[in-house]
C-alpha positions as CSV (number, residue, x, y, z in Angstrom):
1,X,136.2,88.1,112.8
2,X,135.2,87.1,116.6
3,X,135.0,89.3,119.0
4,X,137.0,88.0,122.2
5,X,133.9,88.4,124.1
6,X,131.8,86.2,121.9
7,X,134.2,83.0,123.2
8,X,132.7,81.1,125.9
9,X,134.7,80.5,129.2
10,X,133.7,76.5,128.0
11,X,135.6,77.1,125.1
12,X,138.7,79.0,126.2
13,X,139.3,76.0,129.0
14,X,139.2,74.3,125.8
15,X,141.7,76.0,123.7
16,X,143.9,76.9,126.8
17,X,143.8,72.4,127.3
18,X,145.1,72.1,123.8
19,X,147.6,74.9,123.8
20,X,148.9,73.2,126.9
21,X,148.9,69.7,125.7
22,X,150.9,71.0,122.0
23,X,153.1,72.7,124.1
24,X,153.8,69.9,126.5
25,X,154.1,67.7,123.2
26,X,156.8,70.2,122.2
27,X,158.9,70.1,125.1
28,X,158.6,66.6,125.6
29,X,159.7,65.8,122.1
30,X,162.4,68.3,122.2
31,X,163.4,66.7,125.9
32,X,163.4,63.3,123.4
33,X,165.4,64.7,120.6
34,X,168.2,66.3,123.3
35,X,168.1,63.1,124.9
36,X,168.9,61.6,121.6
37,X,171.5,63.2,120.3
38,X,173.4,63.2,124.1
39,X,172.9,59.3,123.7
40,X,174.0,59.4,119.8
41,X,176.7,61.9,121.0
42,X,177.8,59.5,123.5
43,X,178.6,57.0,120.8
44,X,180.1,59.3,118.5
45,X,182.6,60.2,120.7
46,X,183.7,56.9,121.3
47,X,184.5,56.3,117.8
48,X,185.7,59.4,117.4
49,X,188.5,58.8,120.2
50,X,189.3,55.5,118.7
51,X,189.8,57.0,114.8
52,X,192.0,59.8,116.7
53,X,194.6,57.4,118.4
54,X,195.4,55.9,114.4
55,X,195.9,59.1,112.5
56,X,199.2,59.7,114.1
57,X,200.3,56.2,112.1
58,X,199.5,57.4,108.8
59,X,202.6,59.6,108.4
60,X,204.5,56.0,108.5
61,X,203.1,55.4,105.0
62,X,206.3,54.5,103.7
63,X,208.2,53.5,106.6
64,X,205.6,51.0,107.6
65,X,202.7,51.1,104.8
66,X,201.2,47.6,106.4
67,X,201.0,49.5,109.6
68,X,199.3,52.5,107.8
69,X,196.9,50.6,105.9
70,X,195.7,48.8,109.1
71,X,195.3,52.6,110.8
72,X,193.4,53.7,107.2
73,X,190.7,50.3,108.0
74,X,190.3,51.5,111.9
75,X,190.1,55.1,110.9
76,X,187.3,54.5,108.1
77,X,185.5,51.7,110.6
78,X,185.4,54.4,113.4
79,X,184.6,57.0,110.9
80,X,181.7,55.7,109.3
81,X,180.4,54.2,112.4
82,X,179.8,57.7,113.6
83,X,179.2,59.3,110.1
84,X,175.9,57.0,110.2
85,X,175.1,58.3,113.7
86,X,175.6,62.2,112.6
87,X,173.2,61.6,109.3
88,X,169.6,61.0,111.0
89,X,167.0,63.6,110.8
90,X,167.6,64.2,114.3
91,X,170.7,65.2,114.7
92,X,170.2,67.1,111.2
93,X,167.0,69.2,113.0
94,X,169.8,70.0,116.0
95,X,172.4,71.5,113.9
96,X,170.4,73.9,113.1
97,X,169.7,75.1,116.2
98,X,171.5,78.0,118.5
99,X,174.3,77.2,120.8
100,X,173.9,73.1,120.0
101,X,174.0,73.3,116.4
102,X,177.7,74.4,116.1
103,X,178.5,71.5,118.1
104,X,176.7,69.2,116.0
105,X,178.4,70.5,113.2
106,X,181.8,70.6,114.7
107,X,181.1,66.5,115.7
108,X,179.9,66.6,111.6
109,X,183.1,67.8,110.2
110,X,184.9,66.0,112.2
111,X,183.4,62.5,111.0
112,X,183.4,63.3,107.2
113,X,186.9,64.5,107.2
114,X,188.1,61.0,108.8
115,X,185.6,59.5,106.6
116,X,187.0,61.2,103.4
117,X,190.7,60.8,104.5
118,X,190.2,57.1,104.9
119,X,188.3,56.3,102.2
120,X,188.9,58.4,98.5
121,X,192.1,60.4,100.1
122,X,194.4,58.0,101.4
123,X,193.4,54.3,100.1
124,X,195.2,54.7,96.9
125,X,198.2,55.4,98.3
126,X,197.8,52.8,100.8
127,X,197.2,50.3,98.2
128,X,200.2,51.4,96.2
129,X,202.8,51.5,98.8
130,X,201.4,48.1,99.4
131,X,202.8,46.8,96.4
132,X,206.3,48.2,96.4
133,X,209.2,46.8,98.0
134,X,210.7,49.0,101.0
135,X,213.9,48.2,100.1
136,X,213.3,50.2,96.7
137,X,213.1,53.6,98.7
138,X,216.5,52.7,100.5
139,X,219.6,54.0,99.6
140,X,222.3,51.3,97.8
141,X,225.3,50.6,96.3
142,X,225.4,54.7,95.6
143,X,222.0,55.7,94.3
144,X,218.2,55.0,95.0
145,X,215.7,53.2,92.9
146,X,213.9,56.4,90.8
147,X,211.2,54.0,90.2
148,X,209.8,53.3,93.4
149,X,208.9,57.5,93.7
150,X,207.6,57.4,90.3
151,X,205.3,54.5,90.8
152,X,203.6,56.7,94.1
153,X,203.3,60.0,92.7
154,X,199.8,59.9,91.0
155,X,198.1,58.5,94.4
156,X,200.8,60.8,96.3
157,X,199.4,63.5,94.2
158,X,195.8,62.5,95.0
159,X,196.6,62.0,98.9
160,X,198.0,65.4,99.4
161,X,195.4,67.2,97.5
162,X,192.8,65.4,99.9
163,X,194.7,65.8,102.9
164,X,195.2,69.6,102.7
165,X,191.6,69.3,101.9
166,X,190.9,67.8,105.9
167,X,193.2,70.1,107.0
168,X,191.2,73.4,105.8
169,X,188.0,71.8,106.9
170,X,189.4,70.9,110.3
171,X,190.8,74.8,111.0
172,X,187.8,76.4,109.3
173,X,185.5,74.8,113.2
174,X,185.4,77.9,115.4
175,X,186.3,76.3,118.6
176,X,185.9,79.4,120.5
177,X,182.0,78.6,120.8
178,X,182.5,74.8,121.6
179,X,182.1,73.3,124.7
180,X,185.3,72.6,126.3
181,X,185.2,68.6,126.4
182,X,184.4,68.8,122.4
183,X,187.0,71.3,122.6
184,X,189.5,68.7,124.0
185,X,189.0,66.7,121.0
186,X,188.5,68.9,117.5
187,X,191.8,71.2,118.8
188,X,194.5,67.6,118.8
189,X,191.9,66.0,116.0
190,X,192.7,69.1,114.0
191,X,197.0,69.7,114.6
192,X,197.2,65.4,114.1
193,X,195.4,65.7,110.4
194,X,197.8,68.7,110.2
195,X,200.8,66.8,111.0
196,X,199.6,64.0,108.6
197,X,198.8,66.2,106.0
198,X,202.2,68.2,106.4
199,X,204.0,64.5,106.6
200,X,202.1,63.4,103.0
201,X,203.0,66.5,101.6
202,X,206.4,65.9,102.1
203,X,206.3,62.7,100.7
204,X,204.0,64.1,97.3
205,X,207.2,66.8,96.6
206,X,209.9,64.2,97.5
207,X,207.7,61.8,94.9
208,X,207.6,65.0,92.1
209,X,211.1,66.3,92.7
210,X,213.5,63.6,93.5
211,X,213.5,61.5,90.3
212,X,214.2,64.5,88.0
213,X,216.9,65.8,90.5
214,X,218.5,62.8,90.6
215,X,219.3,62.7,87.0
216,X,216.1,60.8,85.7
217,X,216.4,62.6,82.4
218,X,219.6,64.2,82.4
219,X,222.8,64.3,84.5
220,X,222.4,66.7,87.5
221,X,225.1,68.7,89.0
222,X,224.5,69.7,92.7
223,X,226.7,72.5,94.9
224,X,226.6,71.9,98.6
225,X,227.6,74.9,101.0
226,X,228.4,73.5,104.7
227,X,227.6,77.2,106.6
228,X,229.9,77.3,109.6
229,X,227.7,79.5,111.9
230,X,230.6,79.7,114.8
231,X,231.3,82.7,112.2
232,X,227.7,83.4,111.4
233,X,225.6,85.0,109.3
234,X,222.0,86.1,108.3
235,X,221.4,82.5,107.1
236,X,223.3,80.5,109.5
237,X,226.9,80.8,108.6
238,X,229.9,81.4,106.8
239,X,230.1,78.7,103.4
240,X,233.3,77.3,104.6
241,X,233.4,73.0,103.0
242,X,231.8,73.4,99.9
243,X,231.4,70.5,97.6
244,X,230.1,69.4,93.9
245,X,227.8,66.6,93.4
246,X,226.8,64.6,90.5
247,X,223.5,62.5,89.9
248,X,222.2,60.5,86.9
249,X,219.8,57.6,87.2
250,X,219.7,57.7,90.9
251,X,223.6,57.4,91.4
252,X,225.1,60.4,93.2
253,X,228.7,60.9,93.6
254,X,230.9,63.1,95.1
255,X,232.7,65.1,92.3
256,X,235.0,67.2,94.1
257,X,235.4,69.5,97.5
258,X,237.0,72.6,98.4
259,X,236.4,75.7,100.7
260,X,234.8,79.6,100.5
261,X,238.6,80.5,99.2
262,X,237.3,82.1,96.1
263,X,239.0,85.5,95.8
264,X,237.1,88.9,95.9
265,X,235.2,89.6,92.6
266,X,236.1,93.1,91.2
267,X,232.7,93.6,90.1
268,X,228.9,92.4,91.6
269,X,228.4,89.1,90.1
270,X,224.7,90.1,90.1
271,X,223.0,94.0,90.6
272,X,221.3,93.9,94.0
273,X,218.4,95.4,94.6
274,X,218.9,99.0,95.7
275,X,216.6,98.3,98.8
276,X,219.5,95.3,99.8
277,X,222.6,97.1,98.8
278,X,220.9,100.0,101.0
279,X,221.2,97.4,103.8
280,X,224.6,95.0,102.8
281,X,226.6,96.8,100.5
282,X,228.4,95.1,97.5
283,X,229.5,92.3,100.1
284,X,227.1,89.5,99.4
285,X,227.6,89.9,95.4
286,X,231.1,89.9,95.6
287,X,232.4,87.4,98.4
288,X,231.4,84.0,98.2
289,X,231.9,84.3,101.7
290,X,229.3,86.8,102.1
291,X,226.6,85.2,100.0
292,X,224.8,84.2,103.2
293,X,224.5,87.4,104.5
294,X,221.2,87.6,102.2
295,X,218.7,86.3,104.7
296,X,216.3,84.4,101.5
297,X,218.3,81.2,100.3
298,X,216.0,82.2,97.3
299,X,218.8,85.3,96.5
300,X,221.5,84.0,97.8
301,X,222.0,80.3,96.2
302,X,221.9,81.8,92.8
303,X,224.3,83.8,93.7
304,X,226.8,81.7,94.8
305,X,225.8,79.2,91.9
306,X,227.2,82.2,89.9
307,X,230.2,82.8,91.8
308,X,231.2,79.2,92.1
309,X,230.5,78.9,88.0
310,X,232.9,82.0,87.5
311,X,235.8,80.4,89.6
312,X,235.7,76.9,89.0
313,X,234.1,76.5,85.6
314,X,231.1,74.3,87.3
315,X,227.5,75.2,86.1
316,X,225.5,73.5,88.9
317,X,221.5,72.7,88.3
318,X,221.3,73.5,91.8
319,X,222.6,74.6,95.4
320,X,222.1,72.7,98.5
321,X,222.7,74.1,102.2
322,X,223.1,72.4,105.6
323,X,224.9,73.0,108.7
324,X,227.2,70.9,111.7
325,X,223.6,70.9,113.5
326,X,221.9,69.4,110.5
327,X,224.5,67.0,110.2
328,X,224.5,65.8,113.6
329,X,220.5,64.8,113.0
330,X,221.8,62.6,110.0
331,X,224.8,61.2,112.3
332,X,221.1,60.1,114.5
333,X,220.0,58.4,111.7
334,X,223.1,56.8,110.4
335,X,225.1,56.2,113.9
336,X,228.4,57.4,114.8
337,X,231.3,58.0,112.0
338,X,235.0,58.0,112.4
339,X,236.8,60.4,109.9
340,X,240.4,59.6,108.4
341,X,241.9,62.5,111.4
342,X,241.1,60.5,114.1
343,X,237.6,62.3,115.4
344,X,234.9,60.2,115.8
345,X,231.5,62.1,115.2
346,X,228.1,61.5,116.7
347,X,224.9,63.1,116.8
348,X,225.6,64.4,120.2
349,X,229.9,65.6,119.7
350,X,229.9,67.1,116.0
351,X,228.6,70.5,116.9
352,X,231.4,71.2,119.1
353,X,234.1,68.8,117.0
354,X,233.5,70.8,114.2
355,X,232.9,74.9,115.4
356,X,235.0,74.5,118.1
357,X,237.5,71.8,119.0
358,X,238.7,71.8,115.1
359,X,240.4,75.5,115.9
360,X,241.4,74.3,119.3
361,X,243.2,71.2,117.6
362,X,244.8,72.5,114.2
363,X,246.0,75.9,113.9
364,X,246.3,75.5,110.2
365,X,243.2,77.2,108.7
366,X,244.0,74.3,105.5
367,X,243.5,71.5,108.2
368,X,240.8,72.7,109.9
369,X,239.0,73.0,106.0
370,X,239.9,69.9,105.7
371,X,238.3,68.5,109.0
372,X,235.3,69.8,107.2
373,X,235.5,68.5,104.1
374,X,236.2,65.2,105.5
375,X,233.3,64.9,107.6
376,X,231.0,66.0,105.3
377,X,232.1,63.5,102.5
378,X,232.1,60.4,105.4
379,X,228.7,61.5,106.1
380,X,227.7,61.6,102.1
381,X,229.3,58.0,101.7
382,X,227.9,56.5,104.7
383,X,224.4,58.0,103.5
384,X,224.9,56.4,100.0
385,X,226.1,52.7,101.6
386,X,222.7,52.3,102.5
387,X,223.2,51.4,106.0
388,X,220.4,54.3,107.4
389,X,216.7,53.3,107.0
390,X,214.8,55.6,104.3
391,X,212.2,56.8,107.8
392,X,215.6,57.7,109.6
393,X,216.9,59.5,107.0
394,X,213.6,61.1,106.2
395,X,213.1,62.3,109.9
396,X,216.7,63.7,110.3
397,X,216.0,65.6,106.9
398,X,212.5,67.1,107.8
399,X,214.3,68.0,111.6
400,X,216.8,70.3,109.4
401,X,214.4,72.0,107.1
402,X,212.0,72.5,109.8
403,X,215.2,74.1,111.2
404,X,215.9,75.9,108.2
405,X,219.1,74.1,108.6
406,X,218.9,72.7,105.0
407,X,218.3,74.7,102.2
408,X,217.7,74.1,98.6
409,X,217.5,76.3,95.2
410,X,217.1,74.2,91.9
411,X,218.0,76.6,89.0
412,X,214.8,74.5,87.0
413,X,211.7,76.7,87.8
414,X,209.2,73.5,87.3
415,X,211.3,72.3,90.7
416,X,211.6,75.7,92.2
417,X,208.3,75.9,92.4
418,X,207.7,73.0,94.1
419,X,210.5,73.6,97.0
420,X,209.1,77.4,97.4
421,X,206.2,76.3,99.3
422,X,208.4,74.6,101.8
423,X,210.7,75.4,104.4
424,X,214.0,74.0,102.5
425,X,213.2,77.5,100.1
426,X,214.8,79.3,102.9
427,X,212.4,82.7,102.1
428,X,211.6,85.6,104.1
429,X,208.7,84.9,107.0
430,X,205.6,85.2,105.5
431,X,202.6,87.0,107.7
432,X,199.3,86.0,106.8
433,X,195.8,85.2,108.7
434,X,197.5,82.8,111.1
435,X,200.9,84.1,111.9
436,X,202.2,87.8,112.1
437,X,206.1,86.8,111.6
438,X,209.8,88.8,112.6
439,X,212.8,87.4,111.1
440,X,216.2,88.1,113.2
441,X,219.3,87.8,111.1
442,X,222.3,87.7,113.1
443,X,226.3,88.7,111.0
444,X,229.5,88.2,112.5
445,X,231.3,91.8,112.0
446,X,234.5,90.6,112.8
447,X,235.7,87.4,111.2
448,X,236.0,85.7,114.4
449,X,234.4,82.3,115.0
450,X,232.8,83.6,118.1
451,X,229.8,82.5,117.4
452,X,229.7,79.3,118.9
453,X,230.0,81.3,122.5
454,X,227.1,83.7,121.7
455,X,224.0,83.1,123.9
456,X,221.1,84.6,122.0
457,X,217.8,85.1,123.9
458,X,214.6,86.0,121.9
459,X,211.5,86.6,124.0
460,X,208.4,86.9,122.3
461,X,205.2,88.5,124.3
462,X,201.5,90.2,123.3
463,X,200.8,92.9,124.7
464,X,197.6,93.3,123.3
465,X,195.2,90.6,120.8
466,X,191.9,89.2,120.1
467,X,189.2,89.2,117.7
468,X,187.7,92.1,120.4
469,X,190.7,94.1,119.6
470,X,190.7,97.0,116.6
471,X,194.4,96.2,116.5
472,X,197.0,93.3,118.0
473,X,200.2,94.4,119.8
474,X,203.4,92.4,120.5
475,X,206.9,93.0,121.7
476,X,210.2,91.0,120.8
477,X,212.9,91.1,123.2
478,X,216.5,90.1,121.7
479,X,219.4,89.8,124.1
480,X,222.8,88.8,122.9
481,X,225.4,87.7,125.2
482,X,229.3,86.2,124.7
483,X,230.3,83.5,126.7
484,X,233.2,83.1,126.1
485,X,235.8,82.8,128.9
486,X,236.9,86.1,130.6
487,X,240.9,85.2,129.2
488,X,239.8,84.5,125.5
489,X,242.2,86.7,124.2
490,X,244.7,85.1,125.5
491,X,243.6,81.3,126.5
492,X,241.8,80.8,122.8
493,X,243.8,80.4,119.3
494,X,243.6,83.1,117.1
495,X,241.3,81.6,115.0
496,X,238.5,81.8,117.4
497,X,238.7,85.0,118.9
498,X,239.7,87.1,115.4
499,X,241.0,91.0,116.6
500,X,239.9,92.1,113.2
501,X,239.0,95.1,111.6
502,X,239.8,97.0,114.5
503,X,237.8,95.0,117.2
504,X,239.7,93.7,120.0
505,X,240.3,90.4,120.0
506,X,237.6,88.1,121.6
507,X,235.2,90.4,121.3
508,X,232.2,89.5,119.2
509,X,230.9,92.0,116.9
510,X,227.1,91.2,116.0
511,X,225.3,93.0,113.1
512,X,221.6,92.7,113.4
513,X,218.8,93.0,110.6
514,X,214.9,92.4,112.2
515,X,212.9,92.1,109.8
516,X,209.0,93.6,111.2
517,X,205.8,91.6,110.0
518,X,204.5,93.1,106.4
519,X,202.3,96.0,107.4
520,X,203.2,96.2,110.8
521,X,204.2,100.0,112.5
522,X,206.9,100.0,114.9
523,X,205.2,101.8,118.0
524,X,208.7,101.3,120.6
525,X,212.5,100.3,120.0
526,X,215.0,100.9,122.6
527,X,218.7,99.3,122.4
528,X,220.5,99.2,126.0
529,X,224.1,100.2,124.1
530,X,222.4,103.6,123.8
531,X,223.9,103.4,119.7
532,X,220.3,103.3,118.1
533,X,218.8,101.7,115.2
534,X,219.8,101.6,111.8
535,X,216.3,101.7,109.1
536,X,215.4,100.9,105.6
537,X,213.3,98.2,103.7
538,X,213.8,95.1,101.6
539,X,210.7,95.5,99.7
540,X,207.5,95.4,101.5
541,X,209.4,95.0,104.9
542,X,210.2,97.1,107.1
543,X,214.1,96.9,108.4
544,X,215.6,98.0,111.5
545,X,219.1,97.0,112.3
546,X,221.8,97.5,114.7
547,X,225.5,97.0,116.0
548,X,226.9,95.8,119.6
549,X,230.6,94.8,120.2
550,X,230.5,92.3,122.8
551,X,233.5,91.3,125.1
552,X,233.5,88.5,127.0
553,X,230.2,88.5,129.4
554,X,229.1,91.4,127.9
555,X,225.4,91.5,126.5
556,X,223.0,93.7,125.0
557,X,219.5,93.8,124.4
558,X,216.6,95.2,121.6
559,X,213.3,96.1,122.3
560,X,210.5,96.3,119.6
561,X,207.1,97.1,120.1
562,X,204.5,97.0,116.9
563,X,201.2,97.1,116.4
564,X,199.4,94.9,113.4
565,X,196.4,96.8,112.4
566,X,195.5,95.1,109.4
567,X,195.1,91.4,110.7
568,X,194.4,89.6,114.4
569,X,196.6,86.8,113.8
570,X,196.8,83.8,116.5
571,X,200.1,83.3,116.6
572,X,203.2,86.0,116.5
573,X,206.5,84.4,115.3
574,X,210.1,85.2,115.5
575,X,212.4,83.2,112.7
576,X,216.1,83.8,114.0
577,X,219.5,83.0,111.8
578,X,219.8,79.4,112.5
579,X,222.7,78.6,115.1
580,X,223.2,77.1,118.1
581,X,220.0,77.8,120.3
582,X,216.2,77.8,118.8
583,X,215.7,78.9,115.4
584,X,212.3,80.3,116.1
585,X,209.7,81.4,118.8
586,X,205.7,81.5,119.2
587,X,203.6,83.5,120.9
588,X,200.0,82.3,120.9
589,X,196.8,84.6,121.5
590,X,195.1,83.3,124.1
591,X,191.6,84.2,123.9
């Protein structure tokens, strides 16, 4: 070894020159390669924004598929252009570095994901849709050409497999350690290949459960409950039209209509679950009428299926659900309607037509069913005369499920399982990584159709969140509030303001079941009618419930407070009964 002494001064000057000279090498080629990959970056961000503006277009597929396949050509253009710039050694070397490399990466998803989705994910489809008619996925003369959805599914199948694929790569960036103009375009990159990925999904299950529903192999018997939430309950309302539909090859028909009029069964068509008859009594097993006081369309269709099989002799293959605010998004789709009375619906009157005006107009409860029935089966044969486009019908559809607003239960399992990863299943919130979810189901208590005057106000707020946090906290406010007019008793019909089981007439009473997130613990509750909170469980959750009688301008309002200490989720949602104001709120953890 040398001794540090035994180095000449000559020499050191000449290892200190050479250190020098690497290390200004170094920095001047890392100064190049930063350089570099700003002016590469530069580029990639161009085509980047440019692949962004089309994805929006792919969820016309089958509306527009020219338009989509156009988008698909831009998209993969963009894409690749960029995927080229993201593969050189350089900006390879820089994504592994601190601080940049997650950027690079972020910028690397970003391009294979458009380049995947535009090449092997959504080019079959493209190319299929291509070659069918549009007029094949329209509605006419009754029925819909089973065909044209059995010609797509294979590349439907493939599309949504690849799609949900883009969509977990998209969510899996951290965008927490981005800079905030990359930020600005992974967070709307990532919720667009979500909506597009949530719009070909949609289009995959129609394409897998439509043909068989509609009779493709045998004849299909459908039951359709119109829920009347003016009297409400924990689903949305009270089944007051029903009617019984037939399908076979495509062609639906209209087999017959009635109302909820089915008497009192002396015994539970089905044994609830002691948790649920803890919570609703017999009620919901033995009143058709009460059915929908189950908050999971997954209990409560099979239920009435039953019911409606034990009183009419009709064994239907399934049970469909919507509501007056459903059907005034299809009234968007297939214009205005006049029914044989004399009303003339549109998307903007039928709510109040049909919960309101209809007991203002007939005091017969027989008319007023009928109103019902009526409008519903104009509806179903304008629908089925074709004169809606498939994309409007589509739209007004996915706004009702998204809604929970329409409902569906197939007694098939192959088809059950299909519609129980969607919203039409009509199941108990789910909390998972993403979302700690409430669900507020709101009953009338007094067979009034108040409902339509009750103002419900949910307010959702963390208290406390983060990844830094051991545990996240959130509180829901609910305030309920009649507005109906000071003189109901005496200014509104009967009907309307009820001044049953003992409640004075126009008074509203609401029964309440909150459902709390799975594995939440309720830290505060406080009720401003000083009665408390009723508590049990439906299973894993946790159920608190509670009772407020509710003259006119009357209100009262629930507090909960929880804490979540197995999960930081980023979102905390409330899904309320469906009825006249929002169906769900979203509080979002803001880092």
């Amino acid at each position: 070894m040398i001794s540090p002494t035994a180095i000449s001064p000559q020499r050191a000057r000449t290892i200190g020159t050479i250190v020098g000279w690497t290390l200004a090498v170094i920095l001047i080629a890392a100064l190049a390669g930063a350089m570099w990959i700003v002016f590469r970056a530069t580029y990639v961000a161009g085509y980047l924004q440019s692949a962004r503006a089309q994805i929006d277009l792919l969820a016309s597929a089958i509306d527009d598929p020219d338009a989509a396949a156009v988008a698909i050509r831009e998209i993969r253009a963009d894409a690749q252009a960029a995927r080229e710039i993201t593969s050189d050694p350089i900006w390879s070397a820089g994504a592994r570095l601190p601080w940049i490399g997650p950027q690079l990466d972020a910028v690397s998803t970003l391009t294979e994901t458009l380049d995947e989705i535009s090449t092997t994910t959504l080019t079959p489809l493209s190319d299929v849709l291509a070659t069918v008619d549009l007029n094949a996925f329209r509605i006419a003369d009754g029925g819909i050409d089973l065909s044209a959805f059995t010609s797509i599914q294979p590349a439907a199948d493939q599309a949504a497999a690849g799609m949900a694929s883009a969509s977990a790569a998209m969510n899996a960036i951290d965008t927490t350690v981005l800079l905030r103009p990359l930020r600005a375009i992974i967070e709307p990159a990532t919720e667009q290949v979500e909506e597009a990925a949530s719009a070909i999904d949609t289009l995959q299950r129609t394409a897998r459960l439509l043909p068989t529903m509609l009779g493709s192999e045998e004849k299909r018997t459908w039951l359709l409950l119109f829920q009347n939430p003016a009297e409400l309950r924990s689903l949305g309302g009270m089944p007051g039209a029903t009617a019984v539909l037939t399908a076979e090859n495509g062609k639906v028909s209209l087999a017959e209509q009635g109302t909820a009029g089915i008497s009192r069964f002396t015994t539970p068509v089905r044994e609830l679950e002691p948790d649920k008859q803890a919570l609703y009594g017999d009620r919901p097993a033995v009143w058709f009428s009460g059915t929908t006081v189950l908050p999971d369309f997954t209990q409560a269709a099979p239920m009435a299926r039953d019911m409606w099989e034990l009183a009419h002799g009709t064994d239907a293959d399934a049970v469909i659900s919507l509501d007056p605010v459903a059907l005034s998004y299809l009234l968007d789709a297939t214009g205005p309607i006049r029914l044989p009375t004399g009303e003339t619906l549109t998307s903007d009157n039928a709510v109040q037509v049909l919960l309101n005006d209809v007991y203002l107009n007939y005091d017969d409860p027989e008319a007023q069913n009928a109103v019902f029935a009526l409008a519903a089966a104009t509806v179903f044969d304008t629908l089925m005369s074709g004169q809606a486009s498939p994309a409007s019908v589509l739209a007004a559809l996915g706004h009702a499920a998204d809604e929970r607003r329409l409902l569906m239960w197939s007694s098939h399992e192959d088809e059950q399982r299909v519609l129980a990863e969607t919203t039409l299943a009509g199941q108990l919130p789910v909390t998972d990584d993403e979302a700690a979810r409430f669900g507020v189901y709101l009953n009338d208590g007094t067979g009034s159709k108040l409902g339509y005057y009750l103002d419900v106000d949910p307010q959702l707020t963390w208290n406390r969140c983060g990844r830094d946090q051991v545990t996240s906290q959130a509180t829901l406010t609910l305030t309920l509030k009649n507005n109906a007019p000071a003189d109901a008793a005496t200014s509104l019909p009967g009907a309307i303001v009820g001044g049953n089981y003992g409640v004075p007439a126009a008074t509203l009473r609401v029964v309440t079941f909150i459902y709390l997130p799975v594995g939440a613990n309720l830290l505060e509750s406080e009720l401003s009618n000083d009665l408390g909170f009723g508590s049990g469980r439906d299973g894993d959750y946790r159920v608190l419930s509670f009772s407020t009688d509710l003259a006119p301008g009357d209100a009262t309002t629930a507090s909960l407070t929880v804490s979540l200490p197995n999960a930081t989720p980023e979102e905390v949602i409330a899904q309320l009964t469906p009825a006249f104001g929002e169906t769900s709120v979203v509080a979002t953890c803001e880092q």
